[in-house]
TORKOL-4160 file (C-alpha; in steps of 0.2 Angstrom, whole numbers, padded with zeros to 4 digits, m for minus):
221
<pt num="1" X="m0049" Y="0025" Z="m0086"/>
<pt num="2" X="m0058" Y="0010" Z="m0082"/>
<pt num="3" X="m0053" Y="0009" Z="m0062"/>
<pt num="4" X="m0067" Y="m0006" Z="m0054"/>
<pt num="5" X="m0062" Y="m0001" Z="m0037"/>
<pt num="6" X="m0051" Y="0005" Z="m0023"/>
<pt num="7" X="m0043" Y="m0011" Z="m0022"/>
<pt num="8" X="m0028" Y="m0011" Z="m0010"/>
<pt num="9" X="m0018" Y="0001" Z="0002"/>
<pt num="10" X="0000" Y="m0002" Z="0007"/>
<pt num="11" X="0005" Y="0008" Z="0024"/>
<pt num="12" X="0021" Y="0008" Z="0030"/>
<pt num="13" X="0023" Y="0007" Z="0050"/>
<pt num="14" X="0036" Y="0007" Z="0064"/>
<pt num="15" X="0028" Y="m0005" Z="0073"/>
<pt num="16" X="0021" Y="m0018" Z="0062"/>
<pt num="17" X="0014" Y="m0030" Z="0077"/>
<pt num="18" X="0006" Y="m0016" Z="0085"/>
<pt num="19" X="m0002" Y="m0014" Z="0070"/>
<pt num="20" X="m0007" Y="m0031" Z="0068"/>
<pt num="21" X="m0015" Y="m0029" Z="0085"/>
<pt num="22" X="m0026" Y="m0015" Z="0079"/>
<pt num="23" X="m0032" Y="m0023" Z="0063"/>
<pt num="24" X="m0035" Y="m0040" Z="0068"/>
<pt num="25" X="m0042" Y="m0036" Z="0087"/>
<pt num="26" X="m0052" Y="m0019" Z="0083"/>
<pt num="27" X="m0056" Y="m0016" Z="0066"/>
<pt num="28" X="m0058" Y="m0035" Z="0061"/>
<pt num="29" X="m0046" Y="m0039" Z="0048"/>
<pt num="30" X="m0039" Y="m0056" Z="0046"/>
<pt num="31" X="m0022" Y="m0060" Z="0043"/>
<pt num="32" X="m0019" Y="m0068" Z="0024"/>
<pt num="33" X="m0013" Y="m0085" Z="0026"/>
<pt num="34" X="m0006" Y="m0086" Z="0011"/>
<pt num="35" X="0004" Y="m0072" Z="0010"/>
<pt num="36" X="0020" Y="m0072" Z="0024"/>
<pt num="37" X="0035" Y="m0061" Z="0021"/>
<pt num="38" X="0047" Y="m0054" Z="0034"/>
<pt num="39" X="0042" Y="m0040" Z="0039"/>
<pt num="40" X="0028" Y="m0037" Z="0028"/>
<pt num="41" X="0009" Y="m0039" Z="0035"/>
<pt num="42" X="m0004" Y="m0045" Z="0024"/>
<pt num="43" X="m0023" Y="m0042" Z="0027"/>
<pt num="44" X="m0039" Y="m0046" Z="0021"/>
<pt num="45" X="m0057" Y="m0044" Z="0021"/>
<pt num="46" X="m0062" Y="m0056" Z="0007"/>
<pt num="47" X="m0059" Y="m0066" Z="m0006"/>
<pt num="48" X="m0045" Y="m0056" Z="m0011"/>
<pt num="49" X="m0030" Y="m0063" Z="m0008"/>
<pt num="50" X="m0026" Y="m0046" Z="0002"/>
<pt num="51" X="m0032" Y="m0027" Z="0005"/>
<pt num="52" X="m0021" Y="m0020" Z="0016"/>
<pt num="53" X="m0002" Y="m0022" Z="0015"/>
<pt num="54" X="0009" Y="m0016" Z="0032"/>
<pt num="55" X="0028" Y="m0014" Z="0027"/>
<pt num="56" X="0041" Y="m0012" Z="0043"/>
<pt num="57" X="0050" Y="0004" Z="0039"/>
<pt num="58" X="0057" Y="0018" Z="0048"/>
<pt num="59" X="0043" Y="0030" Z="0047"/>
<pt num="60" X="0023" Y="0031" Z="0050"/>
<pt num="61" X="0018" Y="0036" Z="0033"/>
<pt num="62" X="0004" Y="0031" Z="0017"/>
<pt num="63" X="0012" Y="0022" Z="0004"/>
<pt num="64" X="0001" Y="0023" Z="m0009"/>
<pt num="65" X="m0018" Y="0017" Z="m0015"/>
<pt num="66" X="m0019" Y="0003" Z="m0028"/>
<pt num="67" X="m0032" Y="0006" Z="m0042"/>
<pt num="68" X="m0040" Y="m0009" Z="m0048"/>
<pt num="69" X="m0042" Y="m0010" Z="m0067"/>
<pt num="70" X="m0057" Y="m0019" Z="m0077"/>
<pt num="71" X="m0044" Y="m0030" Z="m0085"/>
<pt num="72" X="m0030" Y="m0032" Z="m0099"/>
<pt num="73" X="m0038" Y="m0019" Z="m0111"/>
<pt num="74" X="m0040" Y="m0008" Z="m0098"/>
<pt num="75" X="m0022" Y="m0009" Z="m0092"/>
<pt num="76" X="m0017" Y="m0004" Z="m0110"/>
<pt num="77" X="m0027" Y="0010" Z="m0110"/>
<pt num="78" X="m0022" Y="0016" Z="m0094"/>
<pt num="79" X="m0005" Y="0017" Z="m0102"/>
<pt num="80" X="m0010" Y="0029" Z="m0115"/>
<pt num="81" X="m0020" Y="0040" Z="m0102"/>
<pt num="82" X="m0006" Y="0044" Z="m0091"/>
<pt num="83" X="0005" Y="0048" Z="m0105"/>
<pt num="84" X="m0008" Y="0060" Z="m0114"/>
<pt num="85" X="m0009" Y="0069" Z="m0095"/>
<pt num="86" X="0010" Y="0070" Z="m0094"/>
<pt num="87" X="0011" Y="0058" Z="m0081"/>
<pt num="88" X="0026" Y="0047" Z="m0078"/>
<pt num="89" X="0025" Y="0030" Z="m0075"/>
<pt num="90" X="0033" Y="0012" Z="m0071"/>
<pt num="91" X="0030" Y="m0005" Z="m0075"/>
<pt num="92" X="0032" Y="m0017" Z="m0061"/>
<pt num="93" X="0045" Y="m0031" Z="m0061"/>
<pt num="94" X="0037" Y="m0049" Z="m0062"/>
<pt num="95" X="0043" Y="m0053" Z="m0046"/>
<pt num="96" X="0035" Y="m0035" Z="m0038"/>
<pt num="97" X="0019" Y="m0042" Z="m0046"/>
<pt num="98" X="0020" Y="m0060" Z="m0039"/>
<pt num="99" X="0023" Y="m0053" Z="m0023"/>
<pt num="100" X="0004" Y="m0043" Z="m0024"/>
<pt num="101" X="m0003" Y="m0056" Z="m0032"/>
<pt num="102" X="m0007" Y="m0049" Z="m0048"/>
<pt num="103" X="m0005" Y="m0050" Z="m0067"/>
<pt num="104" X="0000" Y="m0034" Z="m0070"/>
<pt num="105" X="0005" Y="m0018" Z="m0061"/>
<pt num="106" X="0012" Y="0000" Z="m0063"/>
<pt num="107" X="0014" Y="0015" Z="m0050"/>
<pt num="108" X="0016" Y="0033" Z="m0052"/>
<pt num="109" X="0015" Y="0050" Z="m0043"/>
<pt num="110" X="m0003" Y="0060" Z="m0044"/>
<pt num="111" X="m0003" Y="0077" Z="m0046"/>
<pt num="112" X="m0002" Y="0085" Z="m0026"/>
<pt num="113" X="0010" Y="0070" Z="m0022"/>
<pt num="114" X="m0001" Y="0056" Z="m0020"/>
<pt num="115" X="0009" Y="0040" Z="m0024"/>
<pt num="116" X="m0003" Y="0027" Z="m0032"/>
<pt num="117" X="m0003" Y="0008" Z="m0042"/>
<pt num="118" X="m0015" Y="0004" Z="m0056"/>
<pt num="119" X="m0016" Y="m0014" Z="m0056"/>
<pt num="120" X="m0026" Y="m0029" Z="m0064"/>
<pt num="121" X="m0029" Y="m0048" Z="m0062"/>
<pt num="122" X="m0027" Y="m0049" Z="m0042"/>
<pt num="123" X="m0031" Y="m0068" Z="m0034"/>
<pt num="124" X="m0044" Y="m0073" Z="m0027"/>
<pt num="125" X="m0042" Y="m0083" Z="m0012"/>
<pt num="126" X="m0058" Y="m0086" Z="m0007"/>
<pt num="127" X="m0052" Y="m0088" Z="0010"/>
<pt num="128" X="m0064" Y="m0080" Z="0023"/>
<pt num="129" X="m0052" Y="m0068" Z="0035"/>
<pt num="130" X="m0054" Y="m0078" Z="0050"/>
<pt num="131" X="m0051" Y="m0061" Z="0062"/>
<pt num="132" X="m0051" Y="m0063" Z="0081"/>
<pt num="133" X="m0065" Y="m0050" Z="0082"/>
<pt num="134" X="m0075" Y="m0044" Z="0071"/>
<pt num="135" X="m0087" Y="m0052" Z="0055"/>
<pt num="136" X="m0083" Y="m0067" Z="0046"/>
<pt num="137" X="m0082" Y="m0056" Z="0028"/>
<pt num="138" X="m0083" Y="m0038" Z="0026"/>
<pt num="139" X="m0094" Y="m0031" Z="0014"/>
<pt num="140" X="m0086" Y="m0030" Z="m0002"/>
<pt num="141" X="m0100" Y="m0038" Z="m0018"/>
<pt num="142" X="m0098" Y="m0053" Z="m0027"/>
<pt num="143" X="m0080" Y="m0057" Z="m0026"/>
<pt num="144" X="m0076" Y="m0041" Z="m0021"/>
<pt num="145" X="m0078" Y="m0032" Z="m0035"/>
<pt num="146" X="m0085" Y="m0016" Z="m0023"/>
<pt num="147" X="m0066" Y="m0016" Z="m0018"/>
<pt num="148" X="m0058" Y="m0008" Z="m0002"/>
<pt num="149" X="m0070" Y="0007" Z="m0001"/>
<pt num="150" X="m0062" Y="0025" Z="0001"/>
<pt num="151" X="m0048" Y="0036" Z="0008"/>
<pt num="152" X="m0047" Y="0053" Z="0012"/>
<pt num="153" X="m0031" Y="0060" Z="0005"/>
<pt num="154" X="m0022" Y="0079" Z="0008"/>
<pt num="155" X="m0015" Y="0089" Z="m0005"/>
<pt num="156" X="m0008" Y="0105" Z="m0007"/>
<pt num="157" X="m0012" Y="0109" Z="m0023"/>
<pt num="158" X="m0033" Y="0105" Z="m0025"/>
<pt num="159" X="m0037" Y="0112" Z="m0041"/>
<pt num="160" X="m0024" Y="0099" Z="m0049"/>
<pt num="161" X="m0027" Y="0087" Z="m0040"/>
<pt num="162" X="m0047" Y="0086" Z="m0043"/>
<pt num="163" X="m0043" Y="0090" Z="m0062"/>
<pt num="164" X="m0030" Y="0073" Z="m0062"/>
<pt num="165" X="m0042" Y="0062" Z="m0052"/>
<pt num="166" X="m0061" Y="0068" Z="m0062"/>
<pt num="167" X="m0051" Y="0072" Z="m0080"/>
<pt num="168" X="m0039" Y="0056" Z="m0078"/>
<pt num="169" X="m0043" Y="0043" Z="m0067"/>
<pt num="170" X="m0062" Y="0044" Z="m0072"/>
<pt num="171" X="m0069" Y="0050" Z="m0053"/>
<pt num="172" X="m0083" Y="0061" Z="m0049"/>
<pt num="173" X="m0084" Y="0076" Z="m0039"/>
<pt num="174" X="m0096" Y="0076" Z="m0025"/>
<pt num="175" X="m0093" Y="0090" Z="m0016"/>
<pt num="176" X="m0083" Y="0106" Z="m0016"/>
<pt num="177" X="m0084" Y="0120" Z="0001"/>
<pt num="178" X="m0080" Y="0135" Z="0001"/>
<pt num="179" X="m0067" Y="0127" Z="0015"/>
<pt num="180" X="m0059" Y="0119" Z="m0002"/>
<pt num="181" X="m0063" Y="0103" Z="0004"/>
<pt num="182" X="m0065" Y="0090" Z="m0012"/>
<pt num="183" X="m0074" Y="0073" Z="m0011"/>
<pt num="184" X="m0072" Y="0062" Z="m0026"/>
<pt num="185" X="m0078" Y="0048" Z="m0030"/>
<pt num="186" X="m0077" Y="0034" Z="m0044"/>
<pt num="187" X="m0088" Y="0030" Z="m0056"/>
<pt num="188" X="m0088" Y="0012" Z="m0053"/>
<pt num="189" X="m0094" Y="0002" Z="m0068"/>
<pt num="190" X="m0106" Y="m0010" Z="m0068"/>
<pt num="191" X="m0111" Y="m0021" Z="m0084"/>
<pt num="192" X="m0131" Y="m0020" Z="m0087"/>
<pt num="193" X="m0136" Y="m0006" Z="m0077"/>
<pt num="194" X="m0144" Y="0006" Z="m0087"/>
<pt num="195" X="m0157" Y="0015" Z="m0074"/>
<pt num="196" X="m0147" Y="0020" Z="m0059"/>
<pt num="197" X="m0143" Y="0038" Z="m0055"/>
<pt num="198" X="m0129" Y="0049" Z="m0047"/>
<pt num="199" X="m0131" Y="0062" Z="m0038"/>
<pt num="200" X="m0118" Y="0078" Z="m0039"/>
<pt num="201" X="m0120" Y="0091" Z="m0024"/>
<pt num="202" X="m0110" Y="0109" Z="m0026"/>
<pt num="203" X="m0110" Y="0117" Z="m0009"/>
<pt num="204" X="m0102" Y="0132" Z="m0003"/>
<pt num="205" X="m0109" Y="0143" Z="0013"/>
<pt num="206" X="m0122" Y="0151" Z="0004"/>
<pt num="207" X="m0127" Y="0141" Z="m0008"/>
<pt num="208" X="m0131" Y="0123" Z="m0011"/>
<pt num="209" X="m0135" Y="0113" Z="m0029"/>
<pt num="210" X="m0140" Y="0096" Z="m0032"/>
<pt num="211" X="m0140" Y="0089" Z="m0052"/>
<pt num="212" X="m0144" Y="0070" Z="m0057"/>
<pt num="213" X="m0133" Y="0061" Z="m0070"/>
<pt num="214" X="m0134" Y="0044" Z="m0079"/>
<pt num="215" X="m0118" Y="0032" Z="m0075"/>
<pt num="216" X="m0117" Y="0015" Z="m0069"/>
<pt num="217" X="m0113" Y="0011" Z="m0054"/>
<pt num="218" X="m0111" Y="m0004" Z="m0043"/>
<pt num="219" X="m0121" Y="0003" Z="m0027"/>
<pt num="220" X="m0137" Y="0005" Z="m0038"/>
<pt num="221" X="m0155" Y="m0002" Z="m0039"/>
């Protein structure tokens, strides 16, 4: 797949305002102006229109990660991907996508239970986040387009999971321990980067490899 980024993360919390209280006042997220629904708490770090979405519920839990897409094309192709894997999918309403602010949108259920949202077309705002504490922007490139960053996920079933994410979804495996702990990453395109390199590391408790591959990727030089 052609997946930009880690784009958003929607959590659902018991106690939204105490959330709203950690995000804004320790960790430096502002509060989307634009985007204000009962119950629902929109964040932002940049010129997206939102990262982070807290929904009132009744239980502490991750939602899902949303996966930004490279655009229409890549949508469609998305599409096909999932149903050559065997993975079962469904479309967003208009009115779901209006309220995420995107053009397009579909969620389905990863293999190891991860629930997750290919999306494309999110607006830009280009409002800074104006938190109580913390920096004027986070981080993100031009526009955003180095998305949210990472999450570390469980699963109970690894060897499907990294086969889904690396075969599917496009990431690349960083590390595998003997402790059968799995670090992937997405190979992140970047349009005119022909020089940079990844590195792959292997690493269990006796051994430890390291290869170098060609890919394009947004953090190179």
């Amino acid at each position: 797949m052609d997946i930009r980024a880690l784009g958003c993360v929607v959590l659902e919390r018991t106690d939204p305002a105490r959330w709203e209280h950690f995000a804004t006042q320790v960790a430096g997220l502002g509060v989307s102006p634009a985007l204000r629904e009962d119950g629902v708490l929109s964040l932002k770090t940049d010129d997206y229109a939102w990262r982070l979405r807290v929904v009132n519920g009744s239980q502490d839990r991750f939602l899902c990660a949303g996966w930004e897409l490279a655009g229409a094309q890549a949508f469609a192709d998305a599409i096909r991907e999932l149903d050559a894997a065997g993975i079962a999918w469904r479309r967003a309403s208009a009115q779901d996508c209006a309220a995420r602010r995107v053009e397009e949108m579909l969620s389905f259920t990863a293999p190891g239970g991860l629930d997750c949202e290919l999306f494309r077309g999110m607006v830009l705002d280009y409002l800074p986040p104006a938190a109580p504490a913390g920096s004027p922007r986070f981080v993100t490139g031009y526009h955003g387009n180095m998305g949210l960053g990472h999450i570390a996920c469980a699963t109970p079933d690894l060897a499907a999971s990294h086969r889904f994410f690396t075969q599917v979804m496009g990431c690349l495996a960083r590390r595998i321990s003997c402790r059968c702990i799995c670090r992937l990453t997405l190979r992140i395109q970047d349009r005119g980067c022909t020089s940079c390199t990844a590195t792959i590391r292997a690493t269990t408790a006796s051994h430890s490899s390291r290869a170098q591959r060609p890919c394009r990727a947004i953090w190179c030089t």
